[in-house]
C-alpha positions as CSV (number, residue, x, y, z in Angstrom):
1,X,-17.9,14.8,-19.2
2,X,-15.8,14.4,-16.1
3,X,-14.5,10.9,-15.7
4,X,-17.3,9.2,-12.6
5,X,-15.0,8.8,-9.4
6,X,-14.5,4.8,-8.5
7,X,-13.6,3.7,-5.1
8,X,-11.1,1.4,-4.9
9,X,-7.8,-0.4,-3.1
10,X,-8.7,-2.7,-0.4
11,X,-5.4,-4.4,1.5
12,X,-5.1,-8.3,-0.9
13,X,-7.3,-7.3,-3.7
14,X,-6.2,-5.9,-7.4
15,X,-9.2,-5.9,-9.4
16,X,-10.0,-2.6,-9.3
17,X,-13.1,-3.2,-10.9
18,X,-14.7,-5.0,-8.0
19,X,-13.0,-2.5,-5.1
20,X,-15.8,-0.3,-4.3
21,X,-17.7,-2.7,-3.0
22,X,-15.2,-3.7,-0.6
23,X,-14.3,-0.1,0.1
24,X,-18.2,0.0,1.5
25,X,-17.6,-3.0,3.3
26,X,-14.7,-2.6,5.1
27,X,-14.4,1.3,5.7
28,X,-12.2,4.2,5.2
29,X,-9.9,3.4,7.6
30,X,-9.3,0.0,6.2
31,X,-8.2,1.7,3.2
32,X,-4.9,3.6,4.7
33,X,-3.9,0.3,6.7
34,X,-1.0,-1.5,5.8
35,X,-1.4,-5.2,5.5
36,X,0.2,-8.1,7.8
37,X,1.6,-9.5,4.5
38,X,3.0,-6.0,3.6
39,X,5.3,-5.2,6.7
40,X,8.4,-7.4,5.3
41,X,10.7,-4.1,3.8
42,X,8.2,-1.5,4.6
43,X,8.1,-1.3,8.4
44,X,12.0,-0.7,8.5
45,X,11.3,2.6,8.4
46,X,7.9,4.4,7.5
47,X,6.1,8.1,7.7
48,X,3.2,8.3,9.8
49,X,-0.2,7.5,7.4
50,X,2.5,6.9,4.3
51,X,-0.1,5.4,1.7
52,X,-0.4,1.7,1.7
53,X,1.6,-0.9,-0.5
54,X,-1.6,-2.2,-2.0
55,X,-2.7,0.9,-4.1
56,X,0.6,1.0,-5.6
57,X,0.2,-2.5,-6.2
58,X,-3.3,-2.0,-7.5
59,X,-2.3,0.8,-10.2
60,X,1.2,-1.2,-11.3
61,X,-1.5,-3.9,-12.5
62,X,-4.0,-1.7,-13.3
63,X,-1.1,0.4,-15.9
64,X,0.0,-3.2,-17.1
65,X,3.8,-2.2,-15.6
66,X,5.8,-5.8,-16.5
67,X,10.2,-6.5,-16.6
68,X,12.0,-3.3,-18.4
69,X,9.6,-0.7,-17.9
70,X,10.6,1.8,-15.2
71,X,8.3,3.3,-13.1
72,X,9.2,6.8,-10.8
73,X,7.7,8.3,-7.8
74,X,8.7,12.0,-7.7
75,X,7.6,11.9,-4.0
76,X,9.3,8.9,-3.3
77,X,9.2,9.8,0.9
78,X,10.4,6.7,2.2
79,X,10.0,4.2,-0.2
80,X,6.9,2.7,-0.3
81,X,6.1,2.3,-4.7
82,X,9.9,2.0,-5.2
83,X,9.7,-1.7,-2.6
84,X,6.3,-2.8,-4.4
85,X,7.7,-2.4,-7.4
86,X,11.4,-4.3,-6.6
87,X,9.0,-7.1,-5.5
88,X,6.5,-6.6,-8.4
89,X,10.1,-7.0,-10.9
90,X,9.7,-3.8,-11.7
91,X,12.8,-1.0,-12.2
92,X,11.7,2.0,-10.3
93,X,13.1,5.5,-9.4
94,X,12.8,7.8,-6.7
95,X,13.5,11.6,-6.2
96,X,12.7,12.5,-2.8
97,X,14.2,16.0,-0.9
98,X,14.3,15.5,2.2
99,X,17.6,13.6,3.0
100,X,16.4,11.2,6.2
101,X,13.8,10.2,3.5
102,X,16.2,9.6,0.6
103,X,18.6,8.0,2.7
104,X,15.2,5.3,4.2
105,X,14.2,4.7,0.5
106,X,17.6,3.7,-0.7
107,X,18.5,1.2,2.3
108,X,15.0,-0.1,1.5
109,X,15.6,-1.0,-1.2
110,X,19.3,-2.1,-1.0
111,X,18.4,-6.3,-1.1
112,X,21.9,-7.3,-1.7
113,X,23.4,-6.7,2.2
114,X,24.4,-10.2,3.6
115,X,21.8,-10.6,6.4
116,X,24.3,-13.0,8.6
117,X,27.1,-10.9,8.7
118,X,24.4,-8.0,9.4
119,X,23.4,-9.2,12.4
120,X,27.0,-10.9,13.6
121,X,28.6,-7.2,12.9
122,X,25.0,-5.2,14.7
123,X,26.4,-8.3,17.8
124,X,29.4,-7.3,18.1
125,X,29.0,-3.4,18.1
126,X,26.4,-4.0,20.5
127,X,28.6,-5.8,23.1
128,X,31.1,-2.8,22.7
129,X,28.5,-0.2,23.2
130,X,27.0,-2.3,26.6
131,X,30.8,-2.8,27.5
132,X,31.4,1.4,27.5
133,X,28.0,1.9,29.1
134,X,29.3,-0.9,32.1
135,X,32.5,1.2,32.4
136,X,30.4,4.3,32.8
137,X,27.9,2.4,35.6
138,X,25.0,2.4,32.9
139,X,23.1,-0.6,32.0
140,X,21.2,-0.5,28.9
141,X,18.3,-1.8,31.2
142,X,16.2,1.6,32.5
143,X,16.9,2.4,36.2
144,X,15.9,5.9,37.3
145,X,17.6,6.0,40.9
146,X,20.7,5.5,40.0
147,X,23.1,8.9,39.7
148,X,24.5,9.2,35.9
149,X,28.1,9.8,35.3
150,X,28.3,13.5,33.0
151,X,26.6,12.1,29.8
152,X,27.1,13.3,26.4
153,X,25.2,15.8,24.2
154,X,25.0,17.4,21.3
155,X,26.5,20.8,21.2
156,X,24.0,23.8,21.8
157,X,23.2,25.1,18.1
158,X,22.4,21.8,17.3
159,X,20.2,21.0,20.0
160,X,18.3,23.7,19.0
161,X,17.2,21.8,15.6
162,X,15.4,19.4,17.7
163,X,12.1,19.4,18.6
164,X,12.2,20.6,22.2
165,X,12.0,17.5,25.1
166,X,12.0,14.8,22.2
167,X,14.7,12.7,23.6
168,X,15.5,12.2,27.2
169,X,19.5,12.9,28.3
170,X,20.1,9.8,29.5
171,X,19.0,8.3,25.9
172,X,20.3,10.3,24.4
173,X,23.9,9.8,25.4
174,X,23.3,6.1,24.5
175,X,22.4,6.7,21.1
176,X,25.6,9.2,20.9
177,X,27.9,6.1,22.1
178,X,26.0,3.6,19.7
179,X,26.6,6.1,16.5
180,X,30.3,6.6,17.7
181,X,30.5,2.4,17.3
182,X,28.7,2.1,14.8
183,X,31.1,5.1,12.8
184,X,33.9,3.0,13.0
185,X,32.0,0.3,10.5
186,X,31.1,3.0,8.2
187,X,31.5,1.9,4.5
188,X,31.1,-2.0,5.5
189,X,28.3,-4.6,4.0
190,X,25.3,-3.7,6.0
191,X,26.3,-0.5,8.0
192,X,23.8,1.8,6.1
193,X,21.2,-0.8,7.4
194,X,22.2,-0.6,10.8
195,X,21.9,3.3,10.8
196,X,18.2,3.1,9.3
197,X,17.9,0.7,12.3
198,X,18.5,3.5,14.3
199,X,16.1,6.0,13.0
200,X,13.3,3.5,13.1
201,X,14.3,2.5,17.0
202,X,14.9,6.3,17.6
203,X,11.4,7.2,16.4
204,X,9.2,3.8,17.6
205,X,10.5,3.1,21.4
206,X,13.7,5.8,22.2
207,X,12.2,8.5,21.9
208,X,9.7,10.9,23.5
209,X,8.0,11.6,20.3
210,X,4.1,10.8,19.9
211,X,2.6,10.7,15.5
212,X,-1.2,11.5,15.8
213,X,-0.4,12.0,13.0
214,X,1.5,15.0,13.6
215,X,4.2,15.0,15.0
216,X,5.0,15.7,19.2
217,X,5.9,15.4,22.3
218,X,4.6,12.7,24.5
219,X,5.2,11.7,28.2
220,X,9.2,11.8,29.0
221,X,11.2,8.8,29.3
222,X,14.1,9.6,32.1
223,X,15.4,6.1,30.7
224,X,14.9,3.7,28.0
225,X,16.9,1.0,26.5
226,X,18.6,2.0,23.3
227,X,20.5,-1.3,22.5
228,X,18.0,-3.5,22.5
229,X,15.3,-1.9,20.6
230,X,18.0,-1.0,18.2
231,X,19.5,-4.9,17.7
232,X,15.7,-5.6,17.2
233,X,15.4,-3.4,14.2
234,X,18.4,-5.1,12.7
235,X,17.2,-8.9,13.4
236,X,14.2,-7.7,11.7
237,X,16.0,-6.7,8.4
238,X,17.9,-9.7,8.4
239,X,15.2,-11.9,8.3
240,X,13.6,-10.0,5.4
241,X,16.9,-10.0,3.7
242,X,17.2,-13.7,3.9
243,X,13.7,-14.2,2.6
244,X,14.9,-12.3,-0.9
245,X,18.7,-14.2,-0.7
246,X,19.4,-16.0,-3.7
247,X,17.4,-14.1,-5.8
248,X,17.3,-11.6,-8.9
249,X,15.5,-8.2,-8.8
250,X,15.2,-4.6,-10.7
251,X,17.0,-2.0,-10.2
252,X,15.8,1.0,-7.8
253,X,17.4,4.1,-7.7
254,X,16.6,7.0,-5.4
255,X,17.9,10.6,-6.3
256,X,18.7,13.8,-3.6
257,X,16.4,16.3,-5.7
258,X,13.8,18.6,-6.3
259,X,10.6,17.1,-7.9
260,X,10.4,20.1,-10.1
261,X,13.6,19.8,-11.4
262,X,13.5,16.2,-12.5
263,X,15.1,16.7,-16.1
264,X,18.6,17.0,-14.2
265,X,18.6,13.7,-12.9
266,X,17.3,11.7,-15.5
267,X,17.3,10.7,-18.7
268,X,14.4,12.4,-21.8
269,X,11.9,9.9,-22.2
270,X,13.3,7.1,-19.7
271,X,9.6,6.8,-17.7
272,X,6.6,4.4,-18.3
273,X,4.6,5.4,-15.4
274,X,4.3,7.3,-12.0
275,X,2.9,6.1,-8.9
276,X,3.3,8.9,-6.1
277,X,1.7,11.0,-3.2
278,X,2.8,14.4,-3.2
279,X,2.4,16.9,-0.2
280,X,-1.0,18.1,0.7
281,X,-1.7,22.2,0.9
282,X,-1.8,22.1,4.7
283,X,0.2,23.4,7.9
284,X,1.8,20.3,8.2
285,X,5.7,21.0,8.2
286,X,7.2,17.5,7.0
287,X,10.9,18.5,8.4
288,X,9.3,18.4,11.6
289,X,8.6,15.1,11.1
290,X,12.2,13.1,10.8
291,X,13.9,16.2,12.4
292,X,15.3,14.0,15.7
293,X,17.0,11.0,13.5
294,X,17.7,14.2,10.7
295,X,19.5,15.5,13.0
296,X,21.3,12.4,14.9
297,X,22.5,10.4,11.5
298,X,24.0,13.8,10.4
299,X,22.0,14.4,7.6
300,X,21.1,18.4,9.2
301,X,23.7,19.9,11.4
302,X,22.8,23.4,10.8
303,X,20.3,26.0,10.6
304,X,21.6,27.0,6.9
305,X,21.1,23.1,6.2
306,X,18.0,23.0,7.5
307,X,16.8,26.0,5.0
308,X,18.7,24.0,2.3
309,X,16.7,21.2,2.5
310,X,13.3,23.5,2.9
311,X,14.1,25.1,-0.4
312,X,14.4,22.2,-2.1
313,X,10.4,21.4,-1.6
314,X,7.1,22.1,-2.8
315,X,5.9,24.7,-0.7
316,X,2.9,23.5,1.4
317,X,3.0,24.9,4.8
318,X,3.9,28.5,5.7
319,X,6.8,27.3,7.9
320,X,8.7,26.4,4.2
321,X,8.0,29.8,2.7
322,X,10.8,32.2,1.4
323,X,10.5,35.9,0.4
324,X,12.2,35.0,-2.7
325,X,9.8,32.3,-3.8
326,X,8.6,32.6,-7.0
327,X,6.3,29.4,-7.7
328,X,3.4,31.3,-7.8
329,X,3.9,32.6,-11.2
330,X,2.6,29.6,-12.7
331,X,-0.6,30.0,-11.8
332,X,-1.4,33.8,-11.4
333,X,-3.8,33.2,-14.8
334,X,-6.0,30.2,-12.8
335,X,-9.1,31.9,-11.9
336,X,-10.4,29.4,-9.0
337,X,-6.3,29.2,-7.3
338,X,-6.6,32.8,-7.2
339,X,-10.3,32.9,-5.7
340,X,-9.4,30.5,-2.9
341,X,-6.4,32.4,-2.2
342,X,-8.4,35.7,-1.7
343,X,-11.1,33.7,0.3
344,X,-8.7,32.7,2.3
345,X,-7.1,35.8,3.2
346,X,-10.5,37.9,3.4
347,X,-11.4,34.9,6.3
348,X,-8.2,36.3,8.1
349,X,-9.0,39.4,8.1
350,X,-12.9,38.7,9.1
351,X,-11.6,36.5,11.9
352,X,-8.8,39.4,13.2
353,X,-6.3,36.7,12.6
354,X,-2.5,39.0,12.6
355,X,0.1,36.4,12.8
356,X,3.1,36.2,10.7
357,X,2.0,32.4,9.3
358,X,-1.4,33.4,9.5
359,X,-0.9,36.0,6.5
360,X,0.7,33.5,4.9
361,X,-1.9,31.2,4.0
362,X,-3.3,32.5,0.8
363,X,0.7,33.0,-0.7
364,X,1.6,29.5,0.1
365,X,-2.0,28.2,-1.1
366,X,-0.6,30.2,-4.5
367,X,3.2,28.9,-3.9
368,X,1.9,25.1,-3.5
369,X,-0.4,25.0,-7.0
370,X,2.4,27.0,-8.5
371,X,5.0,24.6,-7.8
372,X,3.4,21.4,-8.3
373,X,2.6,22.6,-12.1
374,X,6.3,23.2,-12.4
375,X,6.9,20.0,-11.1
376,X,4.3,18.2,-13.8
377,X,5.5,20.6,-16.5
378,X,9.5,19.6,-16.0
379,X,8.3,16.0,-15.7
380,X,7.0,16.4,-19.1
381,X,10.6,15.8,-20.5
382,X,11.1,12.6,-18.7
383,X,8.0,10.8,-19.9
384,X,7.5,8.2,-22.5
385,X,4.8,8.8,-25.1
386,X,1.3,6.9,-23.6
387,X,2.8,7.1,-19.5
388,X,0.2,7.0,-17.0
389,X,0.4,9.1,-14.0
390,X,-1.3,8.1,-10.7
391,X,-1.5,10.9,-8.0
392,X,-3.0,10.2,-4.8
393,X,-3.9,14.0,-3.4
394,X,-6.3,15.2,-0.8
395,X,-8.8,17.7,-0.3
396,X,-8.1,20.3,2.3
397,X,-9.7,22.9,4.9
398,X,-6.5,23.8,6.9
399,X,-6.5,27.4,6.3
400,X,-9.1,28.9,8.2
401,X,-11.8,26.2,6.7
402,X,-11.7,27.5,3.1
403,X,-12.2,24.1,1.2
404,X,-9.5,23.3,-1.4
405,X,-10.2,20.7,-3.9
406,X,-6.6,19.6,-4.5
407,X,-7.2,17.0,-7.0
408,X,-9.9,18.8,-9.2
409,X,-7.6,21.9,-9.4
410,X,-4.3,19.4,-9.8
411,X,-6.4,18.1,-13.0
412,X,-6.6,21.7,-14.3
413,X,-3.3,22.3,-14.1
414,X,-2.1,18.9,-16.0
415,X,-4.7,19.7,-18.7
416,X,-3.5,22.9,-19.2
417,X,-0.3,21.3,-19.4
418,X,-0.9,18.9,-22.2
419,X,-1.7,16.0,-20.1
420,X,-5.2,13.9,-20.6
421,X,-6.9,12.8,-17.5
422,X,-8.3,9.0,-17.8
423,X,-10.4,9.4,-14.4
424,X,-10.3,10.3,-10.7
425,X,-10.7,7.4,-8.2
426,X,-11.9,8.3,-5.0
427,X,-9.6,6.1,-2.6
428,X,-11.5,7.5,0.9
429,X,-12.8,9.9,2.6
430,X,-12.2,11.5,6.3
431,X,-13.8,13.6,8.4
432,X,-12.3,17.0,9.2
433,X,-13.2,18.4,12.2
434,X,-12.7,21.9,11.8
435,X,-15.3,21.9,8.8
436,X,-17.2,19.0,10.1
437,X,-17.4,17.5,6.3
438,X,-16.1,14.6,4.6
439,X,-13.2,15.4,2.9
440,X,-12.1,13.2,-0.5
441,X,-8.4,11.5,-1.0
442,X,-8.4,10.7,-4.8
443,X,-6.2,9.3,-7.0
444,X,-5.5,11.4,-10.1
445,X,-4.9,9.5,-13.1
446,X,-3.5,11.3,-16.3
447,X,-1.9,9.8,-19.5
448,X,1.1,11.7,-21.0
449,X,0.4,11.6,-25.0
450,X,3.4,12.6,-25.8
C-alpha cells in the first residue's frame, strides 16, 4: 500500500509530525514563503517561487544529516539546500546547468570574503563610476529631460539574446560603465560578490522586467539609478558576511553539469542524502528567466552558447527541445508516460492546434520523464548504501489541460530503478486556472538500498 501523503513544512517549525496541522492553519501560500529569519544569504540572489529554506531544513532533520555527511542537490538553481545546509554544518554539493545559477550558488555560499574591504572596494568603484557618468552630464539620480550624450550598448547579435524592452538605454549604459569598473578588480577578495550584486540589482530595481511568476516585461524605465541599488546589494552581503566572521563551516561545492551525468563530477558512493527541486514538465523556459544578467556578466554571448547551455538540461519546455534528443528512450516501455503523451497530442489535434511548439508537447512530455530517469539512474553511482532522496515535484496541466501526475509517475520510474519509496508528502496545493483543479506539489521521498 501506497505510503498516505502528510502535509508538512511551515516557515520555524521541524517536527514534521505536527506540520499538517499548521499547513491547515496557515494556508498554501504560507507554505512557499520564505521567512524574515531566512533572508540573511538567500535574498542575494533568488529565482522567482525557488522553494523555501525551511523544507530543506525540515528534511535535513527529518534524514538525521549531522558534521561529515554530504548532502547534494542535483538541481541546485541558486543555492537554496546548499546555504541551509553551510548553516545546518553540513557539507553539501551542487550541480546546477545553467551558468548565471551556478555562478549565484557558488558566491552564496563563498562565507570567507572580508565584508570591510567588500564594501570599502564596492566605495570606491562606485565613486569612479559616478565620476565617468559626471564627465558624461549623467547623474546616477533619474532625470528624463535632460538630452544623453551617445550611450553605450551591446553590439547587435547580442542584443538579440535579450528579452526584448527589458532594460531601458539609458540603464543600460550605466550598468556597461559599472561592469567596465568593476573588470578591473576581477580576481580580488570580494569581486565575484560584487558581480552577483549586480544581477540581483539588475533583476529587483534596474530593470524593466516583471516575475508573476514568469518572467516579462513591465512598464519602461527611461531612467533608473544603477549605483545606488547596486552599492545596496553589496552593504547587504557585508552585513551577512560579518554575522558568519570568525567562524568555521562545511564545505559547499557547486559543479557546471548536467544532472544526468553526475558520475563525472563526483566521486562513487561520496552522497548521504539529496534535497532538490527539479524542473516541472511545463512551458516554462528557465533561460528566459536569468537571460538579462546571463547575458550582461558574460556568462552567454552567443546564440551557439545559448544552445550549449539548453542542451545541458532536462528537457521540460518545447523551447529546449532538439531533433537529436534521445531521452525518450528510457521510458518508451512506461504504459501511463506513453498514454499521456498520446492524450496530449490527440487534444491538439481535436482543438486544431498547428504550431511548431504545439506538436511538441507530447515529445517533450516523453523527453522530460525520459531524462529525469537517466538522471536518477546515473545518480545511482554516487549514492551511499541507505541515502534518502527528497524530491519536491509538481503536478501539471500545461499542455492543453491533460493532467500529469509528476510525482506518482517520478516514483514509478525510481522503483523501477531500484530505488524504495518511504512516502510522498504533500507540501501544497494550487489552483490551476486552466483546469480549474487543485493541483498537488509533493515531496518524493526514496531511500537508495544500495
Amino acid at each position: 500500500m501506497e505510503p498516505h501523503p502528510r502535509q508538512i513544512l511551515i516557515p520555524g517549525t521541524v517536527d514534521a509530525h505536527s506540520m499538517a496541522a499548521s499547513l491547515a492553519t496557515a494556508g498554501n501560500a504560507r507554505a512557499n514563503q520564505m521567512a524574515s529569519t531566512d533572508r540573511r544569504f538567500h535574498d542575494w540572489y533568488r529565482f522567482v517561487l525557488s522553494f523555501p529554506p525551511h523544507l530543506v531544513r525540515a528534511y535535513i532533520e527529518d534524514f538525521g544529516l549531522k558534521m561529515g555527511d554530504t548532502l547534494l542537490d542535483p538541481f541546485c538553481g541558486t543555492g537554496t539546500t546548499l546555504v541551509v545546509a553551510k548553516s545546518r554544518g553540513v557539507r553539501s554539493i551542487g550541480i546546477e546547468a545553467n551558468p548565471m545559477a551556478h555562478f549565484a550558488s557558488s558566491v552564496k555560499t563563498d562565507w570567507d570574503a572580508n565584508p570591510r574591504t567588500l564594501k570599502a572596494r564596492a566605495k570606491s568603484v562606485a565613486r569612479e563610476v559616478i565620476d565617468i557618468l559626471r564627465g558624461q552630464g549623467i547623474d546616477d539620480e533619474p532625470d528624463v529631460d535632460r538630452d544623453s550624450p551617445d550611450l553605450r550598448t551591446l553590439d547587435p547579435e547580442t542584443m538579440k539574446l535579450l528579452i526584448r524592452n527589458s532594460i531601458s538605454s539609458l540603464p543600460l549604459h550605466k550598468t556597461l560603465i559599472l561592469l567596465e569598473c568593476l573588470d578591473g578588480h576581477k580576481g580580488k577578495v570580494g569581486h565575484r560578490h560584487a558581480m552577483l550584486a549586480l544581477a540581483n540589482a539588475l533583476v529587483l530595481s534596474i530593470s524593466n522586467l516583471r516575475f508573476g511568476p514568469e518572467v516579462g516585461v513591465g512598464k519602461q524605465k527611461p531612467d533608473t539609478p544603477v549605483v545606488a541599488p547596486w552599492l545596496a546589494e553589496v552593504n547587504k552581503m557585508a552585513e551577512d558576511l560579518h554575522f558568519v566572521s570568525g567562524q568555521e563551516h562545511p564545505d559547499s561545492k557547486v559543479h557546471l553539469a548536467d544532472a544526468r551525468d553526475i558520475s563525472g563530477v563526483l566521486e562513487p558512493a561520496s552522497v548521504d542524502a539529496v534535497i532538490t527541486s527539479p524542473p516541472y514538465p511545463n512551458e516554462k523556459d528557465y533561460t528566459r528567466t536569468t537571460r538579462l544578467e546571463s547575458v550582461l556578466l558574460g556568462f552567454i554571448k552567443t546564440k551557439a552558447e545559448l544552445r550549449k547551455f539548453k542542451k545541458g538540461l532536462v528537457r521540460s519546455n518545447t523551447r529546449g527541445v532538439y531533433k537529436d534528443d534521445e531521452d525518450d528512450e528510457w521510458v518508451e516501455d512506461h504504459k501511463e508516460i506513453q498514454r499521456i503523451a498520446r492524450a496530449i497530442e490527440k487534444r491538439r489535434v481535436d482543438l486544431g492546434k498547428t504550431s511548431g511548439f504545439e506538436k511538441l508537447y507530447g515529445r517533450v512530455t516523453r523527453l522530460y520523464f525520459g531524462g529525469m530517469a537517466r538522471h536518477l539512474s546515473d545518480l545511482q553511482k554516487v549514492l551511499r548504501p541507505g541515502a534518502h532522496l527528497a524530491y519536491v515535484v509538481g503536478d501539471q496541466a500545461s499542455y492543453l489541460r491533460v493532467m500529469i501526475r509528476t510525482g506518482q509517475l517520478l516514483t514509478d520510474i525510481a522503483q523501477a530503478l531500484g530505488y524504495e519509496l518511504v512516502r510522498t508528502d504533500l507540501f501544497r496545493t494550487r489552483f490551476a486556472t486552466a483546469t480549474k483543479k487543485q493541483l498537488r506539489e509533493e515531496v518524493v521521498i526514496l531511500r537508495w538500498p544500495g
